[in-house]
C-alpha positions as CSV (number, residue, x, y, z in Angstrom):
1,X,-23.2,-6.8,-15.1
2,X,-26.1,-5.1,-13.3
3,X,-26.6,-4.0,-9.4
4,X,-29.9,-2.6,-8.4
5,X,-30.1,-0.7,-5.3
6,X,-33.4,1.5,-3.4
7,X,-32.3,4.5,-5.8
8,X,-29.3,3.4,-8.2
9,X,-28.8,1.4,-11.3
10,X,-25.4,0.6,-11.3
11,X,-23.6,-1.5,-14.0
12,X,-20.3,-2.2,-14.7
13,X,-19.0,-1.4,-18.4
14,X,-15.1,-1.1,-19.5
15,X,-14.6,2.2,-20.6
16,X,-14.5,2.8,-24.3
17,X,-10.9,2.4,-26.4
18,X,-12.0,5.9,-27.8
19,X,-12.4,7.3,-24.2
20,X,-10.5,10.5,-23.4
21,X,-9.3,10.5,-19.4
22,X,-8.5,13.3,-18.0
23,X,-4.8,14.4,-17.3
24,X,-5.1,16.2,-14.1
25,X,-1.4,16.9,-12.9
26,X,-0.6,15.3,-9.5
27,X,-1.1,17.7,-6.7
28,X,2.4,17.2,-5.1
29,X,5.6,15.7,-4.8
30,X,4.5,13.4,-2.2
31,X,1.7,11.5,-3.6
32,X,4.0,9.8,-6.0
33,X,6.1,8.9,-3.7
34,X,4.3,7.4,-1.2
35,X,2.6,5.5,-3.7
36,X,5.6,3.7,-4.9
37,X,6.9,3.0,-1.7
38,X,3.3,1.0,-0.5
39,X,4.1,-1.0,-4.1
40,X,7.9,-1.4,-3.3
41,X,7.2,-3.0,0.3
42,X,4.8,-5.6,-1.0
43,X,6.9,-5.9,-4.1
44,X,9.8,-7.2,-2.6
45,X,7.9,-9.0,0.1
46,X,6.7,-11.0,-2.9
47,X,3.8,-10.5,-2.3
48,X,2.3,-9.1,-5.6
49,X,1.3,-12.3,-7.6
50,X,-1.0,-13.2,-10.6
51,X,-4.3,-11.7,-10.1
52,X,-3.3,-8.8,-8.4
53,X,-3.6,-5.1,-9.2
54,X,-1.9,-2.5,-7.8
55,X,-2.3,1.4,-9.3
56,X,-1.8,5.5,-8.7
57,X,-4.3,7.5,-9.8
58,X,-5.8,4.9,-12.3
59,X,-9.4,5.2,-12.6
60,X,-12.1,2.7,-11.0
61,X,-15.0,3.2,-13.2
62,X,-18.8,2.4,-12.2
63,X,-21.8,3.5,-14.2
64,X,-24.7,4.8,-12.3
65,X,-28.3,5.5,-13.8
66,X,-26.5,5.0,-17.7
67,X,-23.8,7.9,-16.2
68,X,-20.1,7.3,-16.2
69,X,-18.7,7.8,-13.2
70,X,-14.9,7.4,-13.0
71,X,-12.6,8.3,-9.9
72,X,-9.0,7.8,-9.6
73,X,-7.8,6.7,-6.0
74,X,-3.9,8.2,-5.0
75,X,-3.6,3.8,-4.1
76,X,-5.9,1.1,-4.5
77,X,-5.4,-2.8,-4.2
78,X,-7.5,-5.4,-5.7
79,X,-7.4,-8.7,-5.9
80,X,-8.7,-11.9,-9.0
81,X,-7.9,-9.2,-11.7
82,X,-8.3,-10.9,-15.5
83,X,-5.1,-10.2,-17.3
84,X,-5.1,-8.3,-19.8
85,X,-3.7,-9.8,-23.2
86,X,-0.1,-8.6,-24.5
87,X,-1.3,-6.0,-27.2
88,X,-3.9,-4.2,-24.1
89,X,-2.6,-1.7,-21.7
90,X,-4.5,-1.2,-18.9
91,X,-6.2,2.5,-18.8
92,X,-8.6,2.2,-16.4
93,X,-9.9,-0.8,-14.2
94,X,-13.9,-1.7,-13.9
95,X,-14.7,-3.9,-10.8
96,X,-16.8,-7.4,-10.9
97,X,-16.7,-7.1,-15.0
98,X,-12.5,-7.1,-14.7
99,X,-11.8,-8.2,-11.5
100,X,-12.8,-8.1,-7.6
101,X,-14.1,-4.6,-5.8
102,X,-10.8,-3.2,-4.5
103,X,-9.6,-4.4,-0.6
104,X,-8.6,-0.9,0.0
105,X,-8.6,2.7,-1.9
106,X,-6.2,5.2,-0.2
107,X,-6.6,9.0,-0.4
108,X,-3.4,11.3,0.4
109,X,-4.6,14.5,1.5
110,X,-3.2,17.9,0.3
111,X,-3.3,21.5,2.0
112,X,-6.4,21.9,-0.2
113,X,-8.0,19.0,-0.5
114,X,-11.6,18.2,0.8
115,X,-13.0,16.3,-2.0
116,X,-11.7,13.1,-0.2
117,X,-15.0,13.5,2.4
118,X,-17.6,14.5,-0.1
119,X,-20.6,12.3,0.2
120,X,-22.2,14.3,-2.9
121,X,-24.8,12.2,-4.0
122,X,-25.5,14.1,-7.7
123,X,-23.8,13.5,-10.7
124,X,-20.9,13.4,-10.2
125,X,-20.9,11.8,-7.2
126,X,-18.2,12.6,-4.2
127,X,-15.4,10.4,-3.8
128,X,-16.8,9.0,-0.5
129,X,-20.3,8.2,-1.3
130,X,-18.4,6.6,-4.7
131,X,-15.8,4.5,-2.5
132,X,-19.3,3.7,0.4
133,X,-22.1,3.3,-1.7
134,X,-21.2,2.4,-5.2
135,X,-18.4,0.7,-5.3
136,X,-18.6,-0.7,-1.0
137,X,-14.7,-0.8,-1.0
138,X,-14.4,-2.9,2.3
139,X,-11.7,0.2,3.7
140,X,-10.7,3.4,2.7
141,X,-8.1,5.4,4.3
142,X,-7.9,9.0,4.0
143,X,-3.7,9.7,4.8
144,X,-2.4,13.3,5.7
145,X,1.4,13.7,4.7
146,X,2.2,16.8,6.5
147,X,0.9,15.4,10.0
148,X,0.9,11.4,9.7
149,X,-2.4,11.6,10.2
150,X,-3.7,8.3,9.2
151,X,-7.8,7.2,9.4
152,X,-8.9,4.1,8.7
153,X,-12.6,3.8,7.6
154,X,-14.2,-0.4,7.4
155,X,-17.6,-0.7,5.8
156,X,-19.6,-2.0,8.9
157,X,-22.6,-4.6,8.7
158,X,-24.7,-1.3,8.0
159,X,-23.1,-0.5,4.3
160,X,-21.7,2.6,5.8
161,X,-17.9,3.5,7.0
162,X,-16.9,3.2,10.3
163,X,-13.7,5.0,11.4
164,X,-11.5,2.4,13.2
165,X,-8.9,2.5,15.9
166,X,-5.5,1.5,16.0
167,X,-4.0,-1.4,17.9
168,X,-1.5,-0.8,21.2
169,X,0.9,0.0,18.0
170,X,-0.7,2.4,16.6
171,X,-1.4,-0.3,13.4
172,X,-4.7,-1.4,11.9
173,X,-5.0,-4.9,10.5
174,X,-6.6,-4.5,7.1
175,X,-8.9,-7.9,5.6
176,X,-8.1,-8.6,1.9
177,X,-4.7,-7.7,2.1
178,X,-3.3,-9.7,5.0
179,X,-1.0,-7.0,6.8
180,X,-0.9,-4.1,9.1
181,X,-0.8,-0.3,8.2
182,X,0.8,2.1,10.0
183,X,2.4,5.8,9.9
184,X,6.4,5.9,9.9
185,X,8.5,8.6,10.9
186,X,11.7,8.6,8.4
187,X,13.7,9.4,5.4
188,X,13.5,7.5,1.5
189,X,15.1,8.9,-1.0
190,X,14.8,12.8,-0.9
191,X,11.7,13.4,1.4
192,X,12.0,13.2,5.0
193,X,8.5,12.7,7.2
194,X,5.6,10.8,7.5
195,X,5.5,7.8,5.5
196,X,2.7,4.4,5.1
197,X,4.0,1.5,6.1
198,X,3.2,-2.4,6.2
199,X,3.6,-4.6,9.2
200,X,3.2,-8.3,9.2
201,X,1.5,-10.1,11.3
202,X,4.0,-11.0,14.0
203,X,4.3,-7.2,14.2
204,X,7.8,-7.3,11.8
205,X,7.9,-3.9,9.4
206,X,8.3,-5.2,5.9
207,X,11.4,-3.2,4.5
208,X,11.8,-1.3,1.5
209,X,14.8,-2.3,-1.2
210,X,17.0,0.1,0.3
211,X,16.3,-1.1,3.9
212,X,17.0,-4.7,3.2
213,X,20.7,-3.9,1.7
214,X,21.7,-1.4,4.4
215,X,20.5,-4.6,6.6
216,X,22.6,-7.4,4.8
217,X,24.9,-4.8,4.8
218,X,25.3,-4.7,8.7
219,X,25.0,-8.2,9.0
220,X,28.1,-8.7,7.1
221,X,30.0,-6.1,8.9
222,X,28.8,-7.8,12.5
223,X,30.0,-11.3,11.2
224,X,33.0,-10.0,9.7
225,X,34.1,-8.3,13.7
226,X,32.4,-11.7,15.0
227,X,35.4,-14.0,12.9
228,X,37.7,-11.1,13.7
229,X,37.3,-11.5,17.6
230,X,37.4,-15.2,17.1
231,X,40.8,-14.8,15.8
232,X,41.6,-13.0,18.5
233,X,40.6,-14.8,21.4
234,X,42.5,-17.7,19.3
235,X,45.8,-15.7,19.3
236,X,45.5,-15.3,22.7
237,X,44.2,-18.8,24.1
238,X,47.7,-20.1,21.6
239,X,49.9,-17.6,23.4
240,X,48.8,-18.2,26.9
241,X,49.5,-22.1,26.1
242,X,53.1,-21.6,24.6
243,X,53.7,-19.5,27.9
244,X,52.9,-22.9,29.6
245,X,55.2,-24.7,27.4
246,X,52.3,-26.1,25.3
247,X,52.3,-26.1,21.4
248,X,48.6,-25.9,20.3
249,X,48.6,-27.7,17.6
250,X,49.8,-30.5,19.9
């Protein structure tokens, strides 16, 4: 599959069998993390179904004047994916010749990082001209762990990105994946700070595995002192009518 633009040729070819990847180590402890706990919410939301892919540091590939070009987003979501057949293991993931162009590519930022920005148009090209003008990923959000500071950037009518502001919440509603994102101030498992989180939209924060058992968890306790006051008050209601010389089960 071919695209022709003013100044690009870009088609879309799955990468070779024979293709070497890079094995760049993950920068920190938290991209990992926050990763899996984007997954987990939708995950248990049930909201991951046939058709949809979601990956960490997988790379989207594009190639661009007969150049591969491959980046590999901390997060991306993408929808109408082709399965892949039992023996295949997914290495990569090439949009409109495998599936859909992803809803949304994430980038966590580091204490280093500034690659994330890079509009670079030469080979290789930087990751944001990649995710604006090659690949026209409808949002890409650019995440800061160590502040929670989140920025949400919607291709506009234009082809370019357009940063976006938050609700009265502090949420943005993001198209193709049906929810709200937001930054959350907490602890999951061993790190305690800023986390991404999905809202509904009735404005309900969808919970992670954890979340959901500590919840039943407090339900039960709250009907448990519920039947034991009940109990009570029915102790007391039958003593009060003995006093009057009234048997309750009469």
């Amino acid at each position: 599959m071919t695209v022709s633009t003013t100044d690009l040729k870009i088609t879309w070819e799955k990468l070779p069998d024979d293709f070497i990847l890079d094995e760049e180590p993950v920068e920190n402890i938290d991209q990992p993390l926050l990763a899996a706990a984007l997954r987990e919410i939708l995950e248990i939301a049930g909201l991951i179904v046939a058709g949809i892919l979601i990956a960490s540091n997988m790379g989207i590939c594009a190639t661009v004047d007969s150049k591969l070009v491959i980046k590999a987003p901390d997060w991306f979501y993408a929808r109408n994916v082709q399965p892949l057949s039992s023996q295949e293991i997914r290495r990569s993931y090439t949009p409109n010749l495998e599936g859909e162009i992803p809803a949304i590519v994430m980038e966590f930022l580091s204490a280093t990082a500034n690659e994330e920005y890079s509009q670079i148009e030469d080979y290789p090209p930087g990751k944001w001209y990649f995710y604006e003008q090659i690949l026209r990923v409808p949002n890409y959000v650019i995440f800061q762990p160590a502040t929670g500071r989140l920025e949400i950037n919607q291709l506009n009518s234009s082809g370019k990105y357009q940063s976006q502001q938050p609700d009265p919440n502090g949420r943005y509603w993001i198209p193709g994946v049906g929810l709200f994102l937001g930054v959350w101030y907490g602890t999951k498992a061993e790190r305690t700070g800023y986390w991404l989180r999905w809202w509904d939209e009735s404005g309900e924060m969808l919970l992670w595995g954890a979340e959901m058992v500590e919840r039943e968890r407090q339900e039960r306790v709250i009907a448990q002192q519920q039947a034991e006051q009940e109990r009570e008050r029915s102790s007391i209601l039958a003593a009060q009518l003995r006093a009057l010389g009234i048997e309750p089960e009469a």
